[in-house]
C-alpha positions in Angstrom: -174.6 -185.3 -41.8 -171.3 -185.6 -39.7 -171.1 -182.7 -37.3 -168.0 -180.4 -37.5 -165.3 -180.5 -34.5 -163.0 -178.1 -33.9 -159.8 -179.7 -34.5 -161.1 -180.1 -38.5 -162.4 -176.4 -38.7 -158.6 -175.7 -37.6 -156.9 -178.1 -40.0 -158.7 -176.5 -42.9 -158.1 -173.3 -41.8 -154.4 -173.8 -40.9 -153.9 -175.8 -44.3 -155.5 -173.3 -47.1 -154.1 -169.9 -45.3 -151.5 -171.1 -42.4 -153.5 -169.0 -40.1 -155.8 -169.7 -37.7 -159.0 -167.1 -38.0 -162.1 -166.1 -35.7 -165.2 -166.3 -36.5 -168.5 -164.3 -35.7 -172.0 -165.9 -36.1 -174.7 -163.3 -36.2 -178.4 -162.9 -37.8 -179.4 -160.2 -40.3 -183.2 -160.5 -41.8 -183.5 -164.2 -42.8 -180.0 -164.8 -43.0 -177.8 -166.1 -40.4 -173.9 -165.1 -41.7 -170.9 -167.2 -40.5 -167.7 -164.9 -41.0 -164.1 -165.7 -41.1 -162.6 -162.4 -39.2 -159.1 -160.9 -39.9 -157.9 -161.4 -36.7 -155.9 -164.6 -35.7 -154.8 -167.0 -33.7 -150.9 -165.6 -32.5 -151.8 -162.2 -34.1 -149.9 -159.9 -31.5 -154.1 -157.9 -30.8 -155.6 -161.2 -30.9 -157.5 -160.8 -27.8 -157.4 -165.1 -27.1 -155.0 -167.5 -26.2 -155.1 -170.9 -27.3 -157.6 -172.4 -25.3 -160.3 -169.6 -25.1 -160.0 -169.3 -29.3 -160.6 -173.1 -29.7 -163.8 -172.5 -26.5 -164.7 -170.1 -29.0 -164.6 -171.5 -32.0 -166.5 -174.6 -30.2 -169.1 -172.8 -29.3 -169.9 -171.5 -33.2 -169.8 -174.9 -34.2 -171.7 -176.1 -32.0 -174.9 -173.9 -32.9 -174.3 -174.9 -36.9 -173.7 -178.5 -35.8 -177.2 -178.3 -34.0 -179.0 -176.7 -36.9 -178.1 -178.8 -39.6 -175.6 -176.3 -41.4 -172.2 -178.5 -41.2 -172.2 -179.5 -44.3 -172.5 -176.2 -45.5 -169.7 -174.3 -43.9 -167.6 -177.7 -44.7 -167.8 -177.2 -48.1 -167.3 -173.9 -48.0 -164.1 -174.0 -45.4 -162.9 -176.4 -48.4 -163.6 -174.3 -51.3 -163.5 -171.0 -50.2 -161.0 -168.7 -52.4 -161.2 -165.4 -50.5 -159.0 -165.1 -47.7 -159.8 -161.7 -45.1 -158.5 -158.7 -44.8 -158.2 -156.1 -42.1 -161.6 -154.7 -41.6 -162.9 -157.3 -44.6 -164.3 -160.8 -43.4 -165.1 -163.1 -45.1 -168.7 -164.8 -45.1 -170.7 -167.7 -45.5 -174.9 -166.6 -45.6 -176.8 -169.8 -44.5 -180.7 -169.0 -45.0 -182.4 -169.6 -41.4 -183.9 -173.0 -40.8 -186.6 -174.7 -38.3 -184.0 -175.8 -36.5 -182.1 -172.0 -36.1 -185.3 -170.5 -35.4 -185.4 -172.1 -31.7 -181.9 -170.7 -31.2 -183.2 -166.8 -32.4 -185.3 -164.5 -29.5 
């Protein structure tokens, strides 16, 4: 399993939808969600500049990475048809593992 790194998470991103989205990782029941946000990278309300949305994105990554989910959200960045829309993200449900359960309080 090769971990994900931010610089490919971008590249897909950038090549399927020339935009660079945010994500949001959160837990709901047994289901840990990884969503692809409306807002973007350059978007005149995106709240980041370069260097704090890749820190961001980083930091995402590096929980899935951990807990054995890069494959996963690989696959899906690659095959992924829906794109978000304002107030609409888009979301990738990853059933909760061993290995996520010593990241959860």
């Amino acid at each position: 399993m090769k971990p994900l790194v931010v610089e490919e998470v971008i590249h897909y991103l950038s090549h399927r939808w020339g935009r660079k989205y945010d994500f949001r990782l959160f837990k709901r029941g047994k289901y840990l969600y990884f969503q692809m946000m409306w807002g973007f990278l350059g978007q005149e309300s995106f709240p980041l500049n370069e260097d704090e949305y890749k820190n961001s994105i980083a930091e995402k990554i590096e929980i899935l990475n951990r807990c054995g989910y890069s494959d996963e959200v690989r696959d899906w960045l690659k095959s992924v048809n829906s794109r978000p829309r304002l107030g609409r993200a888009v979301s990738l449900q990853l059933k909760i593992n061993g290995k996520m359960k010593e990241f959860l309080i």
